[in-house]
N, C-alpha and C positions, 0 to 999 in steps of 0.2 A: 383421833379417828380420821382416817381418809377415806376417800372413795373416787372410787375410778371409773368414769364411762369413757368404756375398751374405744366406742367409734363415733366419738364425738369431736369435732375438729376443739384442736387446742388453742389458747392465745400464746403463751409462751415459746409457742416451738418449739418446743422439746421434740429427744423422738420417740420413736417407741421401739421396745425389746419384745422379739416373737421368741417363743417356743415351740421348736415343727420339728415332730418326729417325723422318724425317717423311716422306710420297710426293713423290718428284721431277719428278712430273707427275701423274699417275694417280693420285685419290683413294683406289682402293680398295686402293691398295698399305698402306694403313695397316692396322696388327694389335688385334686387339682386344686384346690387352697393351698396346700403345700406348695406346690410348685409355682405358686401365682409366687406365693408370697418371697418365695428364693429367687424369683427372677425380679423382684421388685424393689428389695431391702439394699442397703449402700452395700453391705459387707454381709456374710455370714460366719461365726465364731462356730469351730468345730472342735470336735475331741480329737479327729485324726483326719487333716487336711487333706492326706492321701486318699483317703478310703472317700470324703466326701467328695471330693472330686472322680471319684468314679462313677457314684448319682450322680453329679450334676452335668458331665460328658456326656450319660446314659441320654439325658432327657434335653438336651445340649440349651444348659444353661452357662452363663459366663460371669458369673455374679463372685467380688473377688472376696479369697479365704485368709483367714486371720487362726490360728489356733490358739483354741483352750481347753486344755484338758487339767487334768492332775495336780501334776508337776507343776505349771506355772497359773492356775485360776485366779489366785490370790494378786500376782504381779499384774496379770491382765486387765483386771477389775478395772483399774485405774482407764487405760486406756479406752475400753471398751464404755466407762460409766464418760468420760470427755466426751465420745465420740454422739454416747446420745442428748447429753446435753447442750451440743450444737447443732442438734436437729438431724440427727442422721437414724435412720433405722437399720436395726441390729437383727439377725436371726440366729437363735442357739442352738444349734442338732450335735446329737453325740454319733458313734458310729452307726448304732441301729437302736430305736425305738422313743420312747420319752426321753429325753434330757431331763436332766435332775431327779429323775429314780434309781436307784443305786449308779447313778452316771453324774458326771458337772455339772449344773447349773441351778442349785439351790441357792447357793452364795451369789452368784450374781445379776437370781432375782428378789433376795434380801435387801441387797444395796440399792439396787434402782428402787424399789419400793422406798424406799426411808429416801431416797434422793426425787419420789416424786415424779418419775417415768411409770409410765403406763406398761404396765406386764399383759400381754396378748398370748393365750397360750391357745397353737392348734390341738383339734382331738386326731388321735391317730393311734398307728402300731405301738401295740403294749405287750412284751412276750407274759407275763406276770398273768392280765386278764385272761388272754387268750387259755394257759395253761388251765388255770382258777375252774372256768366256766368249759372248757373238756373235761375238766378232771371226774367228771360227776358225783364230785361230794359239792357237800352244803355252800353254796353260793350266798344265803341269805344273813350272814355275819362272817367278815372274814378279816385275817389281820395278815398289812403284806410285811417280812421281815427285812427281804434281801438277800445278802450273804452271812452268815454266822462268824462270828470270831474264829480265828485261825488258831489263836493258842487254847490249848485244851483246858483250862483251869476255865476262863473266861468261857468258853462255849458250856459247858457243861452248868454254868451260874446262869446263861441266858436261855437253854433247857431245858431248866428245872422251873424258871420264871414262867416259860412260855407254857408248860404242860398242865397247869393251871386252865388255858385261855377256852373256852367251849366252840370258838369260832375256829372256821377251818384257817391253817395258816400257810402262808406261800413263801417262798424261798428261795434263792437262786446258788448256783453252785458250777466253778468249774470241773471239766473230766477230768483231772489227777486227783481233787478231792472229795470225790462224790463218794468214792468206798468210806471214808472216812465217816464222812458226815453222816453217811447213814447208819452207819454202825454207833454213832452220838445218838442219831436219833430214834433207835432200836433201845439202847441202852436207858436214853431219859423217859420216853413217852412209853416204851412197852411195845405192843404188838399194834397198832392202828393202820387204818387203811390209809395208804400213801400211792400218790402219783407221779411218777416222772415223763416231763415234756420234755422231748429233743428234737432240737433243727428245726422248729417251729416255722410255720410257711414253707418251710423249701422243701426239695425232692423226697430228703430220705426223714421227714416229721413223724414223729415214732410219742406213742402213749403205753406206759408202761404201767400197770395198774394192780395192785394186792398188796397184801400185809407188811409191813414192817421190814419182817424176816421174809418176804416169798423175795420182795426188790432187794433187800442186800445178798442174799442168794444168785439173785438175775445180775449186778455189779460183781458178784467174783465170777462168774462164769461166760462172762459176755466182756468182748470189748467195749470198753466207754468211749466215745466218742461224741462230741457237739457240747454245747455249753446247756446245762440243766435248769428248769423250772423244778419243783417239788414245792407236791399239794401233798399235806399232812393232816387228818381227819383232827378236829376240835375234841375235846375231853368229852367223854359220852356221861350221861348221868348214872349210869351204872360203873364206872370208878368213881366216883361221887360218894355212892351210897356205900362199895362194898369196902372202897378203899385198900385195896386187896393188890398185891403186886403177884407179876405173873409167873415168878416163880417159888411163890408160897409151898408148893406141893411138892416142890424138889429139894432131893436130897442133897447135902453140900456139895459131895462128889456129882450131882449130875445137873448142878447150878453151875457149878467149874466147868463140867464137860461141854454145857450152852455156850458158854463161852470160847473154849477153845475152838468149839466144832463153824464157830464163825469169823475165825483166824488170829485171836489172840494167842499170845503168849501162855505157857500153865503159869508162869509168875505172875501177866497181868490180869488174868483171868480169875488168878485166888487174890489179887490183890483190888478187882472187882466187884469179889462177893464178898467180901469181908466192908469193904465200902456198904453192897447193898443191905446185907442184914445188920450192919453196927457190930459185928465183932471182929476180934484181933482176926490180924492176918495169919499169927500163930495156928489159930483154933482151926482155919481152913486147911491151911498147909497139913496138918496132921491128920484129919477127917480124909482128906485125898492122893496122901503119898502112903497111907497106912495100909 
């Protein structure tokens, strides 16, 4: 067991590792804690040196940058875990919002933890809440995911996991695969009330809000643009009880037609339904080329 008190002077000397979000659009979302703590720490470890250096010219700090992102987290650990245990203090921002929510820095504050450095984490810009709590569904259980697996076997297993959960769930997603994704998640969850957040804080923050099928409609007929939140409505206790899929009432042919008419293929589309009710793909094919 350990325990940390965050502001209690140390004997050792160690130093300590901050976590300070950054604004995710909107300048002034930064805290004057924040900015204390940037202009006061030895170094600050960034996702993209470049981009932080744009904050910190903005608000003309001088405080020198060190990158870790991605690619090298794992190489850097080292340096970064030396640096604090010569007493030097660290600060870890990624390009915009919390570090270590689908961004860097869970890993290297696993390591200082187990090496006995004090983790100080500020509160700050979180695009995830923000979306969550506009979206106006259920705030009072919710589960955050991220981004979904990219290969389609793998999403459609975490899908089917997740369509289960009664708590609304949140998500993140860039603009070339948002048609995608929703179209996964028209497919797994059915018809539920879904929200999409873009540009959040900045000029053009835009809430897009209706069924399922109204947003992958609004994604084929709208340019995508800005990087996506999506709030997806929790399992309601009426699929619970009826346990009823939402195309019970359709004929094979116009189970198929759902499908096409939201830009599948007629191959992937019988080769959909045939997934969704358990029969051969034969049996489809023939019900809708006959």
């Amino acid at each position: 067991m350990k325990i940390q008190k965050s502001f209690q002077t140390r004997e050792d000397h160690q130093g300590e590792l901050y976590i300070v979000p950054t604004p995710i659009g909107n300048l002034e979302d930064i805290t004057y804690r924040a900015l204390r703590i940037l202009s006061e720490v030895d170094e600050i470890a960034a996702e993209d040196t470049r981009q932080t250096k744009k904050l910190l010219t903005h608000f003309d700090l001088h405080t020198p940058l060190t990158s870790y992102h991605e690619h090298n987290k794992y190489n850097r650990e080292e340096y970064l875990l030396q640096a604090l245990q010569s007493g030097k203090r660290i600060a870890i921002v990624s390009d915009a919002g919390m570090p270590g929510v689908s961004d860097p820095g869970f890993e290297i504050v696993k390591r200082a933890i187990e090496e006995d450095i004090s983790v100080v984490v500020l509160p700050g810009a979180n695009a995830a809440l923000c979306a969550l709590v506009g979206s106006g569904l259920d705030t009072t259980r919710f589960s955050f995911y991220g981004f979904l697996p990219r290969k389609k076997k793998e999403r459609k297993e975490e899908l089917e996991r997740l369509s289960k959960d009664a708590g609304t769930l949140v998500f993140y997603e860039s603009p070339h695969r948002l048609k995608e994704m929703l179209k996964a998640l028209y497919e797994g969850f059915g018809d539920r009330q879904v929200v999409l957040a873009r540009e959040l804080t900045k000029k053009y923050e835009e809430y897009i809000r209706g069924t399922a099928s109204e947003v992958l409609e609004w994604a084929h007929t709208e340019q995508v643009r800005g990087e996506f939140c999506i709030i997806v409505e929790g399992r309601q206790s009426q699929e619970v009880e009826s346990e009823s899929n939402w195309w019970d009432e359709l004929s094979l042919v116009e189970h198929v037609e759902q499908y096409v008419e939201r830009g599948q293929s007629s191959k992937d589309a019988i080769k959909q339904v045939s997934v969704d009710r358990k029969i051969s793909k034969r049996e489809v094919y023939q019900a809708y080329h006959t």
